[in-house]
N, C-alpha and C positions, 0 to 999 in steps of 0.2 A: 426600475426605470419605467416611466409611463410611457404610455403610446406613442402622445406627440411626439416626443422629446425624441424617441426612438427613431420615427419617420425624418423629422427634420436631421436627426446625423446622419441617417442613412443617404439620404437626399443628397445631404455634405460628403457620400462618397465612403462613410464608415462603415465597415462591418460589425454583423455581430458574431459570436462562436463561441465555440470554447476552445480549452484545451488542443484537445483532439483537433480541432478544426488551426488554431494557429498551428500547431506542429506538423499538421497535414499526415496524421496517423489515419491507417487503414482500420477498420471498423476489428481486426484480427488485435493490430499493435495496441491499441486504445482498450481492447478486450484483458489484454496483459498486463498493460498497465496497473488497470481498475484492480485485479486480480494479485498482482502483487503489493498495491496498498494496501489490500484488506489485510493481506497477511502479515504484511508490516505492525497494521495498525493491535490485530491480533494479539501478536508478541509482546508491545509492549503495555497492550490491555492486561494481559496476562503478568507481565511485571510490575508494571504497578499494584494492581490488585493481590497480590501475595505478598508486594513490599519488598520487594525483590530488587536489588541491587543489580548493575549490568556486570559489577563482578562475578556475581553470585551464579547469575543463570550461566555465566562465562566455565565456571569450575562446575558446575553441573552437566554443562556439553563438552567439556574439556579442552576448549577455545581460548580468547582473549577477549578483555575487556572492550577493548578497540574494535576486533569482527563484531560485537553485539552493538555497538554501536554503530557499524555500517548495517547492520542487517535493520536496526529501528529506523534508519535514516534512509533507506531505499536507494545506499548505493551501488552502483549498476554493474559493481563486481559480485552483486549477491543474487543466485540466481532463486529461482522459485523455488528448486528442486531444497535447495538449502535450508531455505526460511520453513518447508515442509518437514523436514528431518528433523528440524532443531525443536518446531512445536510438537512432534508427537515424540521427544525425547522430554523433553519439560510436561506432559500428561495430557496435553490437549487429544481427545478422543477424535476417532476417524468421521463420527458424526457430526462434532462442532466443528471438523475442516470443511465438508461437505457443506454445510449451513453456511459458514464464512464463504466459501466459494460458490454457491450459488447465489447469495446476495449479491457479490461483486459483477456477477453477468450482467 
C-alpha cells in the first residue's frame, strides 16, 4: 500500500499491524508462535520432499494419520515439544533444528 493511501485510512481512524498486534500477543506468545510454524513448516518440507505420505511418516513415528495432519496444520493440541520429537525421529539433525529455530526468532 502507498503512503498516501495509508495516511488517509489512518486519518479514517484505521490501524495498521499485524498478526501479533490484532491478537494482542506479547512479544513472548508471538515469539512461540513464529517458532512453532517453522517447525510445522519443517515437517511438512520434510514430507513432501521425500514424497512422503502423511501415512507414511504416521507408521514410522507409530502415530496416526490424523495426529500428522494436526501436527502439519498447527493444531494447538500439538505442542513444540512434539513436533521436536517427531522431526528428529524422521532424521532431521539437531543442527537443521537449531537453524529452523533460530530463523524463527
Amino acid at each position: 500500500m502507498d503512503e498516501p493511501a495509508k495516511r488517509r485510512l489512518e486519518k479514517a481512524g484505521w490501524r495498521f499491524g499485524d498478526a501479533a498486534d490484532f491478537l494482542q500477543l506479547t512479544p513472548e506468545e508471538a515469539a512461540y508462535v513464529e517458532l512453532k510454524l517453522a517447525l510445522t513448516n519443517l515437517l511438512r518440507q520434510m514430507r513432501t520432499e521425500n514424497g512422503w505420505t502423511q501415512a507414511e511418516i504416521a507408521r514410522r513415528v507409530g502415530s496416526s494419520q490424523s495426529r500428522v495432519a494436526k501436527l502439519e496444520g498447527g493444531d494447538p493440541s500439538v505442542s513444540v515439544d512434539l513436533l521436536i520429537k517427531w522431526l528428529l525421529a524422521l532424521g532431521v539433525s539437531r543442527t537443521q533444528l537449531g537453524e529452523v529455530i533460530g530463523h524463527a526468532a
